[in-house]
C-alpha positions as a LaTeX table, in Angstrom:
\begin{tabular}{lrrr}
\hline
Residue & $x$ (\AA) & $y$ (\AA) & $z$ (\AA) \\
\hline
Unk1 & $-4.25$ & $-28.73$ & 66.88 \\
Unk2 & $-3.22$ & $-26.56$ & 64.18 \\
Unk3 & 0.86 & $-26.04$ & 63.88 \\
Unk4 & 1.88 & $-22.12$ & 63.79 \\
Unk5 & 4.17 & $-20.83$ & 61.47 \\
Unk6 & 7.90 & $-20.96$ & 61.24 \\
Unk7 & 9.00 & $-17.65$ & 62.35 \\
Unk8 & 10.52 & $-17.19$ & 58.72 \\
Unk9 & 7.17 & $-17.89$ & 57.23 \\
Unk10 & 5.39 & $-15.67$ & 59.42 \\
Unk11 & 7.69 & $-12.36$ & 57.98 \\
Unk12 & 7.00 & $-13.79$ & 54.76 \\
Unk13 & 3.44 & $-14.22$ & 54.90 \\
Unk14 & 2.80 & $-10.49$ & 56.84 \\
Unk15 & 5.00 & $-8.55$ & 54.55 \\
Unk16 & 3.19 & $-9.95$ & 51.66 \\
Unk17 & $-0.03$ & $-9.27$ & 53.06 \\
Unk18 & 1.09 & $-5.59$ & 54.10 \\
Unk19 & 2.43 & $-4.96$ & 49.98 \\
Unk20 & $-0.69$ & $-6.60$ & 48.88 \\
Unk21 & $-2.92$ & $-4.06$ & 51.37 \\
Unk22 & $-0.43$ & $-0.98$ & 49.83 \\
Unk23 & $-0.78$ & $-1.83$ & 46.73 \\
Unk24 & $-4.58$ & $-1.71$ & 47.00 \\
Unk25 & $-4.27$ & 1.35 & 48.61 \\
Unk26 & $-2.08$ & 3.27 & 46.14 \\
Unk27 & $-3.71$ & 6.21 & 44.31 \\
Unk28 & $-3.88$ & 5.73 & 40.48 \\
Unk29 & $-0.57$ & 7.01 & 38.58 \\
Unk30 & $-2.41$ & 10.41 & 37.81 \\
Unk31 & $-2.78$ & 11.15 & 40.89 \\
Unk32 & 0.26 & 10.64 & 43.30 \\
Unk33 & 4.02 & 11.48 & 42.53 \\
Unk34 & 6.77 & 9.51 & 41.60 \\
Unk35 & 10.25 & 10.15 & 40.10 \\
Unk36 & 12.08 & 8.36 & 36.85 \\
Unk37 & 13.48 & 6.01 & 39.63 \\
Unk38 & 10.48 & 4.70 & 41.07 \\
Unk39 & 8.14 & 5.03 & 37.78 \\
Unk40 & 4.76 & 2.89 & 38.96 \\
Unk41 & 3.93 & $-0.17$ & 37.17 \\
Unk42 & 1.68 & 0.51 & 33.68 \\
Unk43 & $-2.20$ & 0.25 & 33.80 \\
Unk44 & $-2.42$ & $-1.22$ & 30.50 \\
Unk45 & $-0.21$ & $-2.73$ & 27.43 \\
Unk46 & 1.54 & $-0.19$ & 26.20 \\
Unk47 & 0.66 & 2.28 & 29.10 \\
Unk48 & 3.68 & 4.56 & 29.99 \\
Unk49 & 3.22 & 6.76 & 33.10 \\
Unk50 & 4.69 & 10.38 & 33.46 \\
Unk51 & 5.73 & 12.53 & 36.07 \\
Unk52 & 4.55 & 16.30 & 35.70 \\
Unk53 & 7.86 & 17.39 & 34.21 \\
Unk54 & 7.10 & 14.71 & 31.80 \\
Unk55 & 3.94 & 15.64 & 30.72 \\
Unk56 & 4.59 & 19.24 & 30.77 \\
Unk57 & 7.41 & 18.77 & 28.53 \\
Unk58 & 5.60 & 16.40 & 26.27 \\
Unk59 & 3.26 & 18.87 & 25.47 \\
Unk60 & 5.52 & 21.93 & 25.02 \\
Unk61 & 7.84 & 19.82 & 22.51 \\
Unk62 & 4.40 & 17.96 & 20.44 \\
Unk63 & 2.57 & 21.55 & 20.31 \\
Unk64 & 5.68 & 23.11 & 19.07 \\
Unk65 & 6.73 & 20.45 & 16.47 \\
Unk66 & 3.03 & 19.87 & 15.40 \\
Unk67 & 2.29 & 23.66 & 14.67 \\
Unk68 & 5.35 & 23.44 & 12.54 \\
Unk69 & 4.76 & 20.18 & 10.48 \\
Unk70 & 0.20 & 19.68 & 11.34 \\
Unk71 & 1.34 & 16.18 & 8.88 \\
Unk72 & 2.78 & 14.88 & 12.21 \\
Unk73 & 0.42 & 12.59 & 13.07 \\
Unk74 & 2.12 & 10.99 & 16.22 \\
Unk75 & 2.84 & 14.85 & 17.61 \\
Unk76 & $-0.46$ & 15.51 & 17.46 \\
Unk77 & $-1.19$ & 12.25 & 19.49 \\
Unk78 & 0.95 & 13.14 & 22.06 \\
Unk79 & $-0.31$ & 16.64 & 22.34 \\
Unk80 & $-3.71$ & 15.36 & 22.52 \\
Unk81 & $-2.93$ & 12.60 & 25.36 \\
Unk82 & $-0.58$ & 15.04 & 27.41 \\
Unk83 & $-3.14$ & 17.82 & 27.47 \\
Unk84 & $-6.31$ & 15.83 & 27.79 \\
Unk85 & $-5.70$ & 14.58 & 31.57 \\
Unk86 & $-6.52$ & 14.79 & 34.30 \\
Unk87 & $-9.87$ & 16.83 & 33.87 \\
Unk88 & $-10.88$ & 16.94 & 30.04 \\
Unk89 & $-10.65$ & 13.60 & 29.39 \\
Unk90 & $-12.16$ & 12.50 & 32.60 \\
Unk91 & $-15.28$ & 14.95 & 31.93 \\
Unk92 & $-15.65$ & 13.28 & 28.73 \\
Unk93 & $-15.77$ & 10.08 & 30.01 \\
Unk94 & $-18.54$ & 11.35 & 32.13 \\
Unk95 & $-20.76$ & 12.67 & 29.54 \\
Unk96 & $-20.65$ & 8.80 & 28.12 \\
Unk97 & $-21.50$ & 7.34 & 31.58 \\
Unk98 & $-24.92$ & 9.66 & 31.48 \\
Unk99 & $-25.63$ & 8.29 & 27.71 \\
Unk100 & $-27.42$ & 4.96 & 27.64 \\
Unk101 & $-25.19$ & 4.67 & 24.03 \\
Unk102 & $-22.18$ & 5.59 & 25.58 \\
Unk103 & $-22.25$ & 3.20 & 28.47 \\
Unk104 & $-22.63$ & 0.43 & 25.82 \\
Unk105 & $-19.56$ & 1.64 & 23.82 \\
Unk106 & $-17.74$ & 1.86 & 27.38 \\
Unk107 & $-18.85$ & $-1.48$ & 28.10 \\
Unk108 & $-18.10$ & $-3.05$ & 25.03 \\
Unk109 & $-15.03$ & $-0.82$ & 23.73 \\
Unk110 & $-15.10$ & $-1.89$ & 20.18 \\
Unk111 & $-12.78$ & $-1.12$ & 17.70 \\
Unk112 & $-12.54$ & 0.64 & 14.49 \\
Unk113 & $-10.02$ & $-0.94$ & 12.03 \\
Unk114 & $-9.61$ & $-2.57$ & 8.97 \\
Unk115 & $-10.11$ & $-5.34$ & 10.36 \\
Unk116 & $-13.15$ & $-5.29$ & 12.13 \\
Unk117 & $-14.96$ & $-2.98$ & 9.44 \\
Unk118 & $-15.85$ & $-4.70$ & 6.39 \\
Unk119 & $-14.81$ & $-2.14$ & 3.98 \\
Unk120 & $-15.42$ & $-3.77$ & 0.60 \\
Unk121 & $-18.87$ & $-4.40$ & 2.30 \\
Unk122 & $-19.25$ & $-0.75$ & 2.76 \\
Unk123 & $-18.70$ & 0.35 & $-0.53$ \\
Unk124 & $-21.16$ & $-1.85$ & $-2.10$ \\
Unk125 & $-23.66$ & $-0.50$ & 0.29 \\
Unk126 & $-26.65$ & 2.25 & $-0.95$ \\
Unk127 & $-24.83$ & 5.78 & $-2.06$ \\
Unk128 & $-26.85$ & 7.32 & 0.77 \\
Unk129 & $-26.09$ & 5.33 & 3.83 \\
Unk130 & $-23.62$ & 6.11 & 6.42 \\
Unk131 & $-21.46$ & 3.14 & 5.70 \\
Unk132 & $-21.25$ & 4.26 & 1.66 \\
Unk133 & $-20.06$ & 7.70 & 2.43 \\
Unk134 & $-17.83$ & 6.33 & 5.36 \\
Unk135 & $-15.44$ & 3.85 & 1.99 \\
Unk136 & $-16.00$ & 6.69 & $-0.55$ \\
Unk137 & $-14.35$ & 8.96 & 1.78 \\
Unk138 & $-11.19$ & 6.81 & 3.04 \\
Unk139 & $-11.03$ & 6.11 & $-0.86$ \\
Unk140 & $-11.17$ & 9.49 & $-1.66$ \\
Unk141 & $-8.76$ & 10.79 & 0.87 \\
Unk142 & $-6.15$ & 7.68 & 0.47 \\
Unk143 & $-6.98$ & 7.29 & 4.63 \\
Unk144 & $-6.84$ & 3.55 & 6.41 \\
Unk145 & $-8.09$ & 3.48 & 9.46 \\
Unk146 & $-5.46$ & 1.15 & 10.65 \\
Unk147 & $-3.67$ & 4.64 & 10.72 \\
Unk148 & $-4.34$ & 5.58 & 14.13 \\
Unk149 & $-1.57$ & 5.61 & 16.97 \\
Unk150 & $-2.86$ & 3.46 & 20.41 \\
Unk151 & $-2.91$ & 5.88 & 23.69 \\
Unk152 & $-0.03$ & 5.62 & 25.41 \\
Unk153 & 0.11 & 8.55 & 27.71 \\
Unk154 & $-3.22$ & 8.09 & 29.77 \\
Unk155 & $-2.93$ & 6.78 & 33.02 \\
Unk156 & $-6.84$ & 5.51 & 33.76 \\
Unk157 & $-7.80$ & 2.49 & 31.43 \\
Unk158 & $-10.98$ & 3.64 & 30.40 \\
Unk159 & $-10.34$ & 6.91 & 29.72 \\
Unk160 & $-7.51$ & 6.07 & 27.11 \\
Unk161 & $-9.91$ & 3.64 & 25.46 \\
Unk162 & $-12.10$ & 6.93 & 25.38 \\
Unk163 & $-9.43$ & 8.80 & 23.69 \\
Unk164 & $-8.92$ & 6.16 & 21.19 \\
Unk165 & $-12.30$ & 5.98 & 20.42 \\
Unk166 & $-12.26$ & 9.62 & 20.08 \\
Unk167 & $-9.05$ & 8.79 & 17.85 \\
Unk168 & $-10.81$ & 6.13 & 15.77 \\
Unk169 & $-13.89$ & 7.76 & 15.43 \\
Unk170 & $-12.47$ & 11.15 & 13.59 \\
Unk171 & $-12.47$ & 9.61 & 10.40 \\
Unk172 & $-16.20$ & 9.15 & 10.71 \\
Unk173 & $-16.70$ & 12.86 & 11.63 \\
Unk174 & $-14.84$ & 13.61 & 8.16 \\
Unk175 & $-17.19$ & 11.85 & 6.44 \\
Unk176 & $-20.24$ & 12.52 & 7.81 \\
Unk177 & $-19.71$ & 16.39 & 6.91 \\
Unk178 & $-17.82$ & 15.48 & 4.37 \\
Unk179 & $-14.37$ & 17.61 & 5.13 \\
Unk180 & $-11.28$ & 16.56 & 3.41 \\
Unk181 & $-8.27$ & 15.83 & 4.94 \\
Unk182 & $-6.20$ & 18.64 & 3.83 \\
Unk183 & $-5.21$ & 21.39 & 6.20 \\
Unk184 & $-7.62$ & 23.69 & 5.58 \\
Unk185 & $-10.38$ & 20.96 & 6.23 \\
Unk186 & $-8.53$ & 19.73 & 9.41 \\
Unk187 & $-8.50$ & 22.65 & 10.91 \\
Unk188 & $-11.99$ & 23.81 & 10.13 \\
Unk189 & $-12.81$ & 19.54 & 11.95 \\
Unk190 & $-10.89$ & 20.35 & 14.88 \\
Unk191 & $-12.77$ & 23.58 & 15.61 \\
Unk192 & $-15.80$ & 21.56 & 15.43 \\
Unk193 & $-14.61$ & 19.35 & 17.67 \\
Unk194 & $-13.30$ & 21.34 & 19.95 \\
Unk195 & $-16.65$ & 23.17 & 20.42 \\
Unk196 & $-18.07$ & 19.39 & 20.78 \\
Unk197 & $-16.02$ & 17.15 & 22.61 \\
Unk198 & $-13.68$ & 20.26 & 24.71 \\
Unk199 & $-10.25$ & 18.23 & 24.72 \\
Unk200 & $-7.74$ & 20.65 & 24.17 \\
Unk201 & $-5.52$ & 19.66 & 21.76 \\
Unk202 & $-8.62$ & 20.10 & 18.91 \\
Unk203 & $-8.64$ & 23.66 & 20.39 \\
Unk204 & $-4.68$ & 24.29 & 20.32 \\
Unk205 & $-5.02$ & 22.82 & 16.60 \\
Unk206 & $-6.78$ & 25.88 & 15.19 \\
Unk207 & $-3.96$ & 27.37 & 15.64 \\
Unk208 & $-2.82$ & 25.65 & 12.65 \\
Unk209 & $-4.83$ & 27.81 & 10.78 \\
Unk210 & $-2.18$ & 30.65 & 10.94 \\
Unk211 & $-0.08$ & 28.94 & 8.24 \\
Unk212 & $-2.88$ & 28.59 & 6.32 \\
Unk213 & $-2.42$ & 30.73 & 2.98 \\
Unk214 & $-4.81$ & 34.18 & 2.34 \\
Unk215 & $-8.02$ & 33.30 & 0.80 \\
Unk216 & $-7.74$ & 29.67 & 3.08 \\
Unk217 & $-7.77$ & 32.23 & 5.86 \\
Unk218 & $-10.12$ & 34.18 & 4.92 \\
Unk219 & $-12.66$ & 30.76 & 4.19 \\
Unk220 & $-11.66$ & 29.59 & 7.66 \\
Unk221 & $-12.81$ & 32.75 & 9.47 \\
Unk222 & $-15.48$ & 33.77 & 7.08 \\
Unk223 & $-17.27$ & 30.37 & 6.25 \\
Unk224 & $-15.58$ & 26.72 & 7.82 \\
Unk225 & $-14.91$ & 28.92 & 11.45 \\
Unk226 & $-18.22$ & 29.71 & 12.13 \\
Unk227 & $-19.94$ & 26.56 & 11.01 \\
Unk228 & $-17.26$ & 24.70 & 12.85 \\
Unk229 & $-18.27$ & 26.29 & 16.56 \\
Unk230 & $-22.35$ & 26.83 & 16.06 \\
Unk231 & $-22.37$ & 22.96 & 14.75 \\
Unk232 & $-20.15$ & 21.42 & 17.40 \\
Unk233 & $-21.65$ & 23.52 & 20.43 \\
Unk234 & $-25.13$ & 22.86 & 19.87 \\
Unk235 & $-25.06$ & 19.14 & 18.15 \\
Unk236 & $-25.36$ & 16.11 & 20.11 \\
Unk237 & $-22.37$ & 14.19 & 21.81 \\
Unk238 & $-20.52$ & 12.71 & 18.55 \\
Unk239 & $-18.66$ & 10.58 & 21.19 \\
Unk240 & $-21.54$ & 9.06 & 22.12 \\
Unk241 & $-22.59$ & 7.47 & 18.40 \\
Unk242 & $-22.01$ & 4.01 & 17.83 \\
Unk243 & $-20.99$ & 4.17 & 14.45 \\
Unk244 & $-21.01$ & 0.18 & 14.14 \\
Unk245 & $-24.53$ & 0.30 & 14.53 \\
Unk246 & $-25.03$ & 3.27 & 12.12 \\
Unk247 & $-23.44$ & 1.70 & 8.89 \\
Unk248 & $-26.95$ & 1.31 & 7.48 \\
Unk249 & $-28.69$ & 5.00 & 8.01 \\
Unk250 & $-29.05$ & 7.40 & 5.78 \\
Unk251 & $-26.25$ & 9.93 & 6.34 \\
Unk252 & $-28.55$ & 13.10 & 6.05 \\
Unk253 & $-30.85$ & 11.49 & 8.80 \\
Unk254 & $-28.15$ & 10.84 & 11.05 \\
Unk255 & $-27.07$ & 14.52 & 10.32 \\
Unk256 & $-30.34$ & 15.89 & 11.47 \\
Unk257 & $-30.79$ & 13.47 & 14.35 \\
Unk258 & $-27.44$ & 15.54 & 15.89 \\
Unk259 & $-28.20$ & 18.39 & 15.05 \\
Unk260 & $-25.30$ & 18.85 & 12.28 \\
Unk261 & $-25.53$ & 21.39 & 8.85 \\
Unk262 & $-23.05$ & 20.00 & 6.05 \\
Unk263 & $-20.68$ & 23.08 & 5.37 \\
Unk264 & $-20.41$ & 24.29 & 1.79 \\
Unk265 & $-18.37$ & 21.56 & $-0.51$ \\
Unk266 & $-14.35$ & 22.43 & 0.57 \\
Unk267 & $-13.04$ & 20.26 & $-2.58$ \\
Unk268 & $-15.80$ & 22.05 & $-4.95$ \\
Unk269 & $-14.80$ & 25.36 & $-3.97$ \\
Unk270 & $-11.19$ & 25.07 & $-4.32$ \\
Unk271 & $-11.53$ & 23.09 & $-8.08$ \\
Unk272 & $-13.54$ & 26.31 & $-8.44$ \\
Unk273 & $-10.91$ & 28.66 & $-7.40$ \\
Unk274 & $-8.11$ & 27.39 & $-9.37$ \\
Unk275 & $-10.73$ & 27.13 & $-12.48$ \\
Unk276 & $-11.29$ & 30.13 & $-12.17$ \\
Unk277 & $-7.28$ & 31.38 & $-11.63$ \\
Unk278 & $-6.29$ & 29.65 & $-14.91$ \\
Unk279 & $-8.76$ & 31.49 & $-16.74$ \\
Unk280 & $-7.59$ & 34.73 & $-15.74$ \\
Unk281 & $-4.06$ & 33.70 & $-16.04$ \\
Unk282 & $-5.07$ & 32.95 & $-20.04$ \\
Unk283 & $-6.98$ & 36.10 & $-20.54$ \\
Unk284 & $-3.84$ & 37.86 & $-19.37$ \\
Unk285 & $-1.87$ & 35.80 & $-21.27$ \\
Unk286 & $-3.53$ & 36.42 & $-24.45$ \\
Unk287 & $-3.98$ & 39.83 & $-23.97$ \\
Unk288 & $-0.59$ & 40.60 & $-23.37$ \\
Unk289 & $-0.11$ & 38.62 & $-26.70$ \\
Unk290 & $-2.40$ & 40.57 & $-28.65$ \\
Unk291 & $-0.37$ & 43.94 & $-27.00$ \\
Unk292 & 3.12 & 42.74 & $-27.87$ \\
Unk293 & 1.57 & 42.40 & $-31.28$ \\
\hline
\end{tabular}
């Protein structure tokens, strides 16, 4: 006959069955209210949750700070995580799920590092390959992609790891249209992705482009502006690329395949410009010579 329970042991054993049954029941951090002193437990490493105040403040104080110093790297981070959820984020996530690719990236969430991208490999790979132009870009630019902050702010698991892939992934948009990383060619990538991926803080980031100088403003809204929307709206889900596997294509291909015009050369028209301001500058110069003369 089996011996019942100490009454001591029984209160122990039913309350822990009743937290266990709670916790299971609890609504994800996103979704239910708390205060600084009961802050739920984190989701993930590194995973901080935020009341509303929080994240409204968060994003007031990273939009502000980032539209006065766009070099802020970790502001712009923030700004991105605090205005992505609950719905922008989450509707990107969805547009993976109904991708055959992005279910595999969501699966496996790899990486994109130093460490797990061969990068000497890459540069020794054919001039017109994905991979090539992918090196000869982070060379260019000085860029590491070891750069890139981990999401911090997100409260659902997968959709951080689909913000930092978004994170991770940027560098590859730069050099498959070959932007530099400048702020007139940030800007003019952020539109783009704003009219491609819809999170927010890509969108609140052309409004950078105010402090860009006059004939940078007038390039942005004449030229890099409109390229930036047509190309992002209508080209396929750059979310949804497994770059890992794409090392090896041609970059034109893989261009075409998603739909994506190159814009006009941004470093070859401002070597251009300033060629072309020293000259002047020296025909003034020597004509004011040959005056004082």
């Amino acid at each position: 006959m089996a011996v019942p329970l100490r009454p001591s042991l029984s209160r122990i054993a039913v309350s822990f069955s009743s937290s266990s049954i709670a916790a299971r029941s609890l609504p994800p951090a996103s979704s239910r209210c708390f205060s600084l002193l009961n802050r739920p437990p984190p989701n993930y490493d590194g995973h901080i949750p935020l009341t509303k105040i929080e994240r409204a403040a968060l994003a007031i104080g990273s939009g502000l700070l980032s539209f006065r110093d766009p070099g802020r790297g970790d502001l712009i981070a923030a700004l991105g995580e605090a205005t992505a959820q609950p719905f922008f984020i989450s509707a990107l996530r969805n547009r993976m799920l109904r991708s055959p690719t992005g279910r595999r990236i969501l699966r496996a969430r790899p990486r994109i590092t130093s460490t797990t991208l061969d990068i000497p490999a890459l540069r020794a790979m054919a001039p017109n390959t994905l991979g090539y132009a992918y090196a000869d870009w982070l060379d260019r630019e000085g860029v590491s992609p070891d750069t890139r902050a981990a999401v911090r702010y997100i409260d659902d698991a997968e959709c951080a790891y689909v913000m930092q892939r978004y994170r991770e992934c940027h560098d590859f948009y730069h050099a498959l249209v070959g932007l530099p990383v400048f702020r007139e060619g940030e800007v003019a990538l952020k539109a783009f992705e704003f009219a491609n991926t819809g999170l927010p803080m890509t969108g609140l980031s052309v409004f950078a482009a105010l402090t860009l100088k006059r004939r940078e403003w007038e390039r942005f809204w004449g030229v890099y502006g409109p390229w930036a929307v047509r190309n992002g709206w209508l080209a396929g889900d750059v979310i949804n690329v497994f770059w890992e596997e794409e090392l090896g294509t041609d970059v034109g291909v893989l261009r075409r395949r998603l739909g994506i015009e190159k814009p006009p050369d941004l470093r070859e028209i401002r070597r251009k410009e300033r060629e072309k301001r020293k000259r002047e500058k020296a025909e003034r110069e020597r004509r004011d010579g040959g005056v004082a003369l």
